[in-house]
Each structure stands twice: as C-alpha cells, then as structure tokens.
C-alpha positions as CSV (number, residue, x, y, z in Angstrom):
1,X,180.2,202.9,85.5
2,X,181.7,206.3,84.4
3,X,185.4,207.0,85.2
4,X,184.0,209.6,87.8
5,X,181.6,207.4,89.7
6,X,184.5,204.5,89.5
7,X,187.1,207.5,91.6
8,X,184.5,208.4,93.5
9,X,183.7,205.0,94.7
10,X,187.0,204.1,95.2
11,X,187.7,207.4,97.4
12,X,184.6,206.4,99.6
13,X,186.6,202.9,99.9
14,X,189.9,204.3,101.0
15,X,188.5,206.6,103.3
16,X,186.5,203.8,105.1
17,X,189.5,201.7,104.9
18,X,191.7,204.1,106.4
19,X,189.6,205.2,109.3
20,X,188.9,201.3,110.0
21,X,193.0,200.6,110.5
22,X,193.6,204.0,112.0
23,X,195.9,204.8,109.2
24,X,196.7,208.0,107.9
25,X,196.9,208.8,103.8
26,X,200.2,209.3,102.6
27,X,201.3,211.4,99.2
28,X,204.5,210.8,96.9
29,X,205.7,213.6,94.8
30,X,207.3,212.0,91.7
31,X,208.4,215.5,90.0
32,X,211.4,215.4,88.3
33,X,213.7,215.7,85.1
34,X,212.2,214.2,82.0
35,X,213.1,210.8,80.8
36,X,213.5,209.6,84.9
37,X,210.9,206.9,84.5
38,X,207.8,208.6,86.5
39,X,205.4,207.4,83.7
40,X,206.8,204.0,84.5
41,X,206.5,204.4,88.2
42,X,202.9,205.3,87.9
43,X,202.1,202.6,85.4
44,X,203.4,199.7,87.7
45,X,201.3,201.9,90.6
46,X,198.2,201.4,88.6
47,X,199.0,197.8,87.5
48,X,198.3,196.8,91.7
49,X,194.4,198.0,90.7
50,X,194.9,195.7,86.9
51,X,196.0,196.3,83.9
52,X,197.6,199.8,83.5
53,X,196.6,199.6,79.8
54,X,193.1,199.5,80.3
C-alpha cells in the first residue's frame, strides 16, 4: 500500500468514524518559535498510530 492510498484510507475511516459518534473534527495549530518541541509533539502524535520512526 502506497503512502497515498494508506492517507486516503485512513481519511475514509475518520470520516465514517466521526459521522457514526456525531463528532465534529478538530485542528491544533502547533506554530511557534524554533527549538519549542513541535517535532516532538508530532512525533508522540504519530506514535498513537505505531512507531513514529517508521
């Protein structure tokens, strides 16, 4: 599975999964000085879908 197909999936899932719970989507601006640990923040995001590494 390409990297595409794999975000495209995984939209499809959200979007199903949202509309089932009657949630709505939320975003997070990180923007910010350098050096104030957004990399980290989205590296420990990622790490709730595996390994961030990979």
């Amino acid at each position: 599975m390409t990297q595409r197909q794999f975000s495209l999936y995984k939209d499809l899932f959200l979007r199903l999964f949202l509309h089932e719970f009657d949630m709505k989507p939320i975003v997070v601006d990180i923007s910010g000085e350098s050096s104030s640990g957004k990399s980290g923040l989205l590296l420990l995001c990622a790490s709730v879908l595996g390994s961030p590494k990979e």
